[in-house]
C-alpha positions in Angstrom: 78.6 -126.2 103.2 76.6 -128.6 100.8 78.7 -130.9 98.8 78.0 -132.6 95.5 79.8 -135.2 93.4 81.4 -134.6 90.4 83.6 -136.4 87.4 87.0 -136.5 87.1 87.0 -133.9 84.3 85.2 -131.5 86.2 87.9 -131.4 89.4 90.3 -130.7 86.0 88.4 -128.2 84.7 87.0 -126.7 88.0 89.7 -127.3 90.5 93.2 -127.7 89.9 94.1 -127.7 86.1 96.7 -130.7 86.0 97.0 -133.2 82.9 94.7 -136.7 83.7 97.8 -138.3 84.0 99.4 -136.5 86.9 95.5 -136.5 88.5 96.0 -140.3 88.4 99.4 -140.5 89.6 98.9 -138.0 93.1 95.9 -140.1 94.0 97.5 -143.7 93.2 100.2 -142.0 95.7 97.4 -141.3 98.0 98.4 -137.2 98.0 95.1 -136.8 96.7 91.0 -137.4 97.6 90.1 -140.9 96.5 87.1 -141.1 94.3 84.2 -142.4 95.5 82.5 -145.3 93.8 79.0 -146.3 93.2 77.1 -149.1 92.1 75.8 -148.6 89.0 78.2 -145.4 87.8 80.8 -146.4 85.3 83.2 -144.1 87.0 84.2 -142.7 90.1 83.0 -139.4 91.8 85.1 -136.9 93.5 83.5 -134.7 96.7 84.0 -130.7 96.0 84.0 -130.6 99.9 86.6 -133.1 100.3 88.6 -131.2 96.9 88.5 -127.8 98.6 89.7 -130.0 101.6 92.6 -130.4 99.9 93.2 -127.3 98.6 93.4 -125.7 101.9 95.7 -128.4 103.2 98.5 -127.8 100.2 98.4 -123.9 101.0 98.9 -124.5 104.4 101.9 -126.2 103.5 103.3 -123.3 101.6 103.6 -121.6 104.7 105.4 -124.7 106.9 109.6 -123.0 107.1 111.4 -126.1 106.3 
């Protein structure tokens, strides 16, 4: 699969639809993929690979009998 880079605003339109705030606070935690940063960009950029990544990973979880 190709992957791109996208803003922050896009992974909450696009992807998974939480409030900026909460966004901030699951990858501060580290439960979420850190942005990438380039020289030159004012903000940081987000892999769709590594966000579908994710995704996966938290359905698998679902499925985990605790």
């Amino acid at each position: 699969m190709d992957d791109k880079l996208i803003k922050k605003a896009d992974v909450i339109m696009e992807y998974i639809k939480i409030v900026e705030t909460k966004l901030d606070e699951i990858i501060k935690d580290g439960n979420f993929v850190a942005p990438i940063f380039i020289n030159g960009f004012a903000h940081g950029l987000y892999s769709v690979k590594e966000i579908q990544e994710w995704i996966e990973e938290q359905k698998q979880k679902r499925n985990i009998k605790k």
